[in-house]
C-alpha positions in Angstrom: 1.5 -23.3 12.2 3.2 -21.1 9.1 4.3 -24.2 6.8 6.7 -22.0 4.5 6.9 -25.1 1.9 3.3 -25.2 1.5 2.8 -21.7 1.3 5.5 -21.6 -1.3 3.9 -24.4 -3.4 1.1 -22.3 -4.5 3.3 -19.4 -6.2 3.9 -20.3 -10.3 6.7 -17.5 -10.4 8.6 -19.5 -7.4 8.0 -22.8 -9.1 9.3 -21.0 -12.7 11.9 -19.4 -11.1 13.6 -21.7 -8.4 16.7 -19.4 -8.2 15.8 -16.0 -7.9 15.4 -15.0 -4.7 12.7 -12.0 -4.5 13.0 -9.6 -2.2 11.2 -6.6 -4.1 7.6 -7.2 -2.6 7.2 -3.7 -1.4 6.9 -2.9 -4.8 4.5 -5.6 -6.3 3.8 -9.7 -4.8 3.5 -12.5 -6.6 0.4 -14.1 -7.4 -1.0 -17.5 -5.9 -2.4 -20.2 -8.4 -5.9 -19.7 -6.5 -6.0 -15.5 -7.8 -4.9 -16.8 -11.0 -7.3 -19.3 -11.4 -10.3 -17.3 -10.8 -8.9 -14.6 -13.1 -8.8 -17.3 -15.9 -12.0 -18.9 -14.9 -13.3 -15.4 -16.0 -11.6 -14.8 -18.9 -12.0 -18.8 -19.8 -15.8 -18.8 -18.8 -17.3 -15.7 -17.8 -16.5 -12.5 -18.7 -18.9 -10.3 -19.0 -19.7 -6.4 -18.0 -21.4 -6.1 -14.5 -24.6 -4.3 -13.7 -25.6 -3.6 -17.4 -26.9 -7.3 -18.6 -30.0 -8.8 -17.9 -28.3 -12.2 -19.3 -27.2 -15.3 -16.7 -22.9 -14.3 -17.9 -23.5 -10.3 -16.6 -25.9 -11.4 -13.9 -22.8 -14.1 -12.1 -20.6 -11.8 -12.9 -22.3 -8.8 -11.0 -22.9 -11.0 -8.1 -19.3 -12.4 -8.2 -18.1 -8.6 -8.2 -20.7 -7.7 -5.9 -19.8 -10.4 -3.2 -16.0 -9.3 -3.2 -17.1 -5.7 -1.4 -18.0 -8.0 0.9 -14.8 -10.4 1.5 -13.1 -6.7 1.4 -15.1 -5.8 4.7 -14.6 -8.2 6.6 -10.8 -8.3 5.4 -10.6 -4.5 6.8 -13.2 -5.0 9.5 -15.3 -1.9 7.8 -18.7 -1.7 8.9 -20.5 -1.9 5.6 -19.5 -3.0 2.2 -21.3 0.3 1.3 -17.9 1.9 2.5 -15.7 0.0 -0.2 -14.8 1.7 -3.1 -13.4 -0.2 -5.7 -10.1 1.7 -7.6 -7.3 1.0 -8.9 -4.7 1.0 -6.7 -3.9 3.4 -3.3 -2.4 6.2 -5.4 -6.0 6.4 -7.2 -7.7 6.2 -3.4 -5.4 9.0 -2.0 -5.7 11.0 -5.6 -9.9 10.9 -4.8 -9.8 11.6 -1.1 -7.8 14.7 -1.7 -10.1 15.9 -4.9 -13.4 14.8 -3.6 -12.7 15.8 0.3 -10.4 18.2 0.3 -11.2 20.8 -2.5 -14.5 20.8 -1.2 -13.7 21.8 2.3 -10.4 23.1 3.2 -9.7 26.7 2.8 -7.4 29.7 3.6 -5.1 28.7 6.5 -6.2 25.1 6.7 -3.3 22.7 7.5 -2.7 19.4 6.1 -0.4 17.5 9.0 1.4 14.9 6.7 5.3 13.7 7.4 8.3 14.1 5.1 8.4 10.3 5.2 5.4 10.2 2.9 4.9 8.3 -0.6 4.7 10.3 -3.3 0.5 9.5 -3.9 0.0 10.8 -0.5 1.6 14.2 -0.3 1.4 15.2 -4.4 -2.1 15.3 -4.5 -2.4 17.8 -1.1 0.7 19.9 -2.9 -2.3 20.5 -5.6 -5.2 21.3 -2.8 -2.9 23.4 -1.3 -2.5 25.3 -4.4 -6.3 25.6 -5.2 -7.6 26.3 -1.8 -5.3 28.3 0.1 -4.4 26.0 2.8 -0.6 24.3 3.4 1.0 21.4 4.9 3.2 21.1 8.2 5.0 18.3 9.1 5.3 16.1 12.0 9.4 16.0 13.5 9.9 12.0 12.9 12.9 10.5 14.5 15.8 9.0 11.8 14.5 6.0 12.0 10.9 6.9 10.6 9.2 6.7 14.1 7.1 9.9 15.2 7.2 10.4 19.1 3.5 11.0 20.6 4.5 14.3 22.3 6.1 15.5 19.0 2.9 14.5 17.6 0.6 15.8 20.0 3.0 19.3 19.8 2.4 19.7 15.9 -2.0 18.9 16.1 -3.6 22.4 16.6 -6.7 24.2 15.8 -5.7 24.9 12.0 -5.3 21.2 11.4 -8.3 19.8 9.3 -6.0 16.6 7.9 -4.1 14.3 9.2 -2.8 12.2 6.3 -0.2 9.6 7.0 1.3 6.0 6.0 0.2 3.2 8.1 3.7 1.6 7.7 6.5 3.8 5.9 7.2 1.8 2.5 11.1 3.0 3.2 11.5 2.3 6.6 8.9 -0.1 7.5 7.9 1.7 10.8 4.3 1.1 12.3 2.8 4.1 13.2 1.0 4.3 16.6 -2.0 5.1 14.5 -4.6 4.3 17.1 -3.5 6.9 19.0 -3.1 9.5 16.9 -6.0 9.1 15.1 -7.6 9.6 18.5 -5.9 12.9 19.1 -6.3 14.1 15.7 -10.2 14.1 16.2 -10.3 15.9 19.4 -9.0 18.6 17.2 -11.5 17.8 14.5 -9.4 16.5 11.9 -10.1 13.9 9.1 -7.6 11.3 9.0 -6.5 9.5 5.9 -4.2 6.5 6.2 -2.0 5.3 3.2 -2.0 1.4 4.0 -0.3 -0.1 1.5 2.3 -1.6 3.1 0.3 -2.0 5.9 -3.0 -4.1 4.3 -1.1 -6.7 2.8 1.2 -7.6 5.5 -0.8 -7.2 8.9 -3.7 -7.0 9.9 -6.1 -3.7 9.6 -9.1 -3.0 11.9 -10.3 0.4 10.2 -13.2 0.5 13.0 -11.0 0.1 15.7 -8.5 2.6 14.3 -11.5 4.6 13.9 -9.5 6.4 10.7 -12.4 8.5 8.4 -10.2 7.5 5.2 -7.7 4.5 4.1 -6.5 3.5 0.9 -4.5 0.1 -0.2 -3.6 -1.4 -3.5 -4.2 -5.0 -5.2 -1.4 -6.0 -6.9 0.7 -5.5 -3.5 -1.3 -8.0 -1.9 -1.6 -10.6 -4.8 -4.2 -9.5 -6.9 -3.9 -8.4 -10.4 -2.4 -5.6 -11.0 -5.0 -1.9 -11.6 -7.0 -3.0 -8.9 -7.5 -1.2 -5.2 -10.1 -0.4 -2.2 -11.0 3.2 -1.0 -12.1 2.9 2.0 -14.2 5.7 3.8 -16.6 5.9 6.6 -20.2 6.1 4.7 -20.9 9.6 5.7 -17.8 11.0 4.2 -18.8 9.5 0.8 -22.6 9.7 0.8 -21.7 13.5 1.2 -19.2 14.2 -0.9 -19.2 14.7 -4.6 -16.8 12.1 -6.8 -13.8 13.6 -8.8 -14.9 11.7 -12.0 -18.2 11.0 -13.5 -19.4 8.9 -16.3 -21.7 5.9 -16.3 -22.4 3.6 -13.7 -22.1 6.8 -11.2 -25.3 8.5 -12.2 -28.9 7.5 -11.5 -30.3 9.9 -14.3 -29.4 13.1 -15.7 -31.2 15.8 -18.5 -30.5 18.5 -20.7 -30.2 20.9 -18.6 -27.2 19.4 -16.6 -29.4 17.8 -13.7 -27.9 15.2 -12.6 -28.7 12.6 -9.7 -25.6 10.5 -8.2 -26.3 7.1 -7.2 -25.5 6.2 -3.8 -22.0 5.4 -2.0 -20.1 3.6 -3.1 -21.1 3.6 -6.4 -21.2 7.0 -7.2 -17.4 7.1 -7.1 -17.0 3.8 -9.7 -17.7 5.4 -12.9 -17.0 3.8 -15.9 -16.7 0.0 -16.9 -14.8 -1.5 -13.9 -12.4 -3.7 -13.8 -14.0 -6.9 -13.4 -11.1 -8.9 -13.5 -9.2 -7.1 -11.2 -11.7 -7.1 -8.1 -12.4 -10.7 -8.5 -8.8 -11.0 -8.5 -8.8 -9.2 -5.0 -10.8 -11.1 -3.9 -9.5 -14.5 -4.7 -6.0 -12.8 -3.2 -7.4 -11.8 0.3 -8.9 -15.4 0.5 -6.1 -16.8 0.0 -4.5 -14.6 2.7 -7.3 -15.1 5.3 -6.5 -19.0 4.7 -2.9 -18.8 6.1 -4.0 -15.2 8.7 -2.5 -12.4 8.6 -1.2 -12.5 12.5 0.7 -15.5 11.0 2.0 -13.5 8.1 3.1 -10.4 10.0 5.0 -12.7 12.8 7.1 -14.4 9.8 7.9 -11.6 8.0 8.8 -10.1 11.6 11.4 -13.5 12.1 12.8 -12.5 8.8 13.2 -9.4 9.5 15.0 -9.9 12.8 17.1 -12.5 11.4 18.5 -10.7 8.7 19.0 -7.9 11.0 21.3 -10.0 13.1 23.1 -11.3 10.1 23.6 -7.5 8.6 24.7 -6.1 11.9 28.2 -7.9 12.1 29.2 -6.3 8.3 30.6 -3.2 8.7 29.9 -2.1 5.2 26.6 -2.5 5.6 24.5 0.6 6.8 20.9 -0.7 8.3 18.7 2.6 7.9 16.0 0.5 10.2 17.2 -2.2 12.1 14.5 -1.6 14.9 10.8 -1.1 12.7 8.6 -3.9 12.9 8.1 -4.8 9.5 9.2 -7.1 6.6 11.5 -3.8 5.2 16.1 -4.0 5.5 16.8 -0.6 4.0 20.7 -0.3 3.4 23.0 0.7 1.9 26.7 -0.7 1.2 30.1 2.0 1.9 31.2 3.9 -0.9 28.7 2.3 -3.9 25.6 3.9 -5.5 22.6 2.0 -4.2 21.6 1.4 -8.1 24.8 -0.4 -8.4 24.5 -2.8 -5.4 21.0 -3.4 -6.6 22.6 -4.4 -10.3 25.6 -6.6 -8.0 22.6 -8.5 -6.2 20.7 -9.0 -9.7 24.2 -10.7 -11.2 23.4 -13.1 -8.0 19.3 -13.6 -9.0 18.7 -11.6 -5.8 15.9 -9.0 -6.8 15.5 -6.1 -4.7 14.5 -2.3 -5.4 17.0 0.7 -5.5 16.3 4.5 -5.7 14.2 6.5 -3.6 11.0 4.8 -3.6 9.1 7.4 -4.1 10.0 8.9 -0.9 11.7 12.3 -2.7 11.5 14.4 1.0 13.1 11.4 3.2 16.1 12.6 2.6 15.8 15.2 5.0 15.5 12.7 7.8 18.1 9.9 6.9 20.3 12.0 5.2 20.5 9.8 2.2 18.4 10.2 -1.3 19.2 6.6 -2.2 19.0 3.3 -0.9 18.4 -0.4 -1.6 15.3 -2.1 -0.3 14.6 -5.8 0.1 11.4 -6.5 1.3 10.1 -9.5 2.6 6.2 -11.7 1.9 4.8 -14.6 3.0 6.8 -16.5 1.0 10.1 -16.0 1.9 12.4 -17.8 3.8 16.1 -17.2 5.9 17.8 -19.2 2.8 16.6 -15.5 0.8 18.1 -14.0 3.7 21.1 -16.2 3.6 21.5 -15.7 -0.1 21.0 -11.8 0.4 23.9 -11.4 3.5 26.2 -13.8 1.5 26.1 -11.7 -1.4 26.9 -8.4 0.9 29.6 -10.4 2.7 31.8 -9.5 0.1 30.5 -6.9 -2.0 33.3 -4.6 -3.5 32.8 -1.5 -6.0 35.6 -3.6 -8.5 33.1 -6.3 -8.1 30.0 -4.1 -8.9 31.8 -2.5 -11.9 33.4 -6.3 -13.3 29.9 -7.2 -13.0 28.1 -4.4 -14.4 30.4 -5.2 -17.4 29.2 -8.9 -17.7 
């Protein structure tokens, strides 16, 4: 059973701040005392470099690091921990899959099928392929709400396509892709699919061997970990055989004068440079403390929350729902006649923190016919008071009351 008190209790920022009402977990989660505490534990009592010392600090340190590749396969139901890279964050996982994959094999004429719903870290990084290999980017038709119908889908896969590259869950709209099957279709064209998961990871869960995707990406901090730390995730093939984008130490077995070099296995090839110790074991600690509650649990609440505030928004006219139907923890709005920064400064004078803006989103606009809107977006800890707290401060919402309070 989902005890919200309990699950509450182990959040400092709730406990420091027992008024504000955060609703801005899209962009970054709070951090339970369990990830903290291991965090200081290292800094208090172990830090150390990894892989480098032959000294009991490095050596528990290396195995701590070591043993969170682990907790991250089983998290993500990959086959192997040898198909975990660490990073930091998804924009760094997309950034390498496009530079290590895809300037090494798309050409002339190659198509990357994306959608215009895409976050910036997934669709930037094939604008710069594109440019150095020839090959350009078609998108799928999506539906206003976000949602991609399978025969559109099925319509826009051809030959051509060599990449499919798409978010799991849309961080604007919230809408679960029918990835499964897509995926499926997308390789009986021969395509390589690469799945932006950060909003998916941390709020439901991920089976990447039953998705059967080649590539996924996720960030820390959006989970609970610290912040600067993230998983690549590829199928061991793909990153035994391709080169890394960066190099440095760590990444090499050996290299000579004359430029030889020889790259240590995946994944390690692709970690160059210290790591950041910190940060994994903080990922670690986070995903535990996940697994503890499950993240069926965690998906179904934020779904209830989701639904409720739905209900609630519906009966204010004022109030434009961009997603009322997605099944996730996102209520994208936005309010008649005021800027969406300005509702998001109204709900701040209220300690009601949400996110404003386009959310890195730029080419949405095409599709919901709006460049700005206000997200509140929903975690494990939330509750309907937030959601009551939220819709009470909407009730009434006036542009004289955004500008009096903008002048506070």
């Amino acid at each position: 059973m989902f005890d919200e008190t309990a699950v509450r209790s182990h959040f400092p920022m709730i406990q420091n701040h027992p008024d504000l009402v955060y609703l801005d977990n899209a962009a970054t989660a709070f951090k339970s005392d369990h990830m903290i505490q291991v965090v200081n534990d290292f800094y208090l009592r172990g830090t150390s470099n990894v892989h480098r010392g032959d000294y009991g600090l490095s050596i528990k340190a290396s195995n701590d690091f070591d043993h969170v590749r682990d907790i991250v396969k089983d998290f993500i139901h990959a086959k192997s921990s040898k198909e975990i890279v660490f990073t930091s964050g998804a924009s760094q996982s997309l950034n390498w899959i496009a530079y290590s994959y895809g300037l090494n094999h798309l050409k002339k004429d190659d198509v990357i099928l994306t959608t215009e719903a895409e976050h910036a870290s997934n669709i930037l990084p094939w604008f710069k392929v594109c440019e150095a290999t020839g090959a350009k980017i078609e998108y799928i038709p999506m539906q206003n709400d976000g949602s991609i119908h399978m025969d559109d889908f099925k319509n826009a896969m051809h030959d051509k396509v060599k990449i499919f590259a798409i978010a799991y869950v849309s961080n604007v709209l919230g809408v679960v892709q029918p990835l499964k099957q897509m995926i499926q279709i997308a390789h009986e064209y021969g395509a390589i699919t690469v799945i932006d998961a950060a909003q998916a990871v941390p709020h439901m869960p991920v089976d990447v061997r039953d998705l059967d995707c080649d590539y996924l990406a996720f960030s820390g901090h959006k989970l609970g970990a610290a912040g600067g730390s993230g998983v690549l995730y590829g199928k061991y093939d793909l990153l035994e055989n391709n080169d890394p984008p960066l190099y440095g130490g760590g990444s090499n077995a050996r290299f000579d004068l004359c430029g030889n070099i020889l790259l240590k296995h995946a994944p390690f090839k692709y970690e160059a440079g210290t790591p950041n110790v910190e940060g994994v074991l903080s990922l670690g600690a986070a995903i535990e403390f996940l697994q503890s509650i499950g993240m069926e649990n965690i998906f179904e609440h934020e779904k209830q929350l989701k639904r409720y505030a739905v209900q609630r928004l519906q009966p204010l006219t004022h109030v434009h729902l961009y997603n009322a139907t997605s099944e996730s923890g996102l209520i994208t709005f936005n309010v008649d006649g005021i800027f969406a920064q300005d509702v998001a400064s109204y709900l701040n004078r209220h300690n009601i923190a949400v996110r404003s803006g386009n959310h890195c989103a730029k080419i949405l606009v095409e599709i919901i016919g709006t460049s700005e809107t206000v997200r509140a977006s929903c975690y494990l800890y939330n509750t309907k008071a937030d959601i009551d707290r939220l819709v009470d401060a909407l009730t009434d919402i006036t542009l004289e009351k955004c500008i009096e309070a903008a002048m506070v």
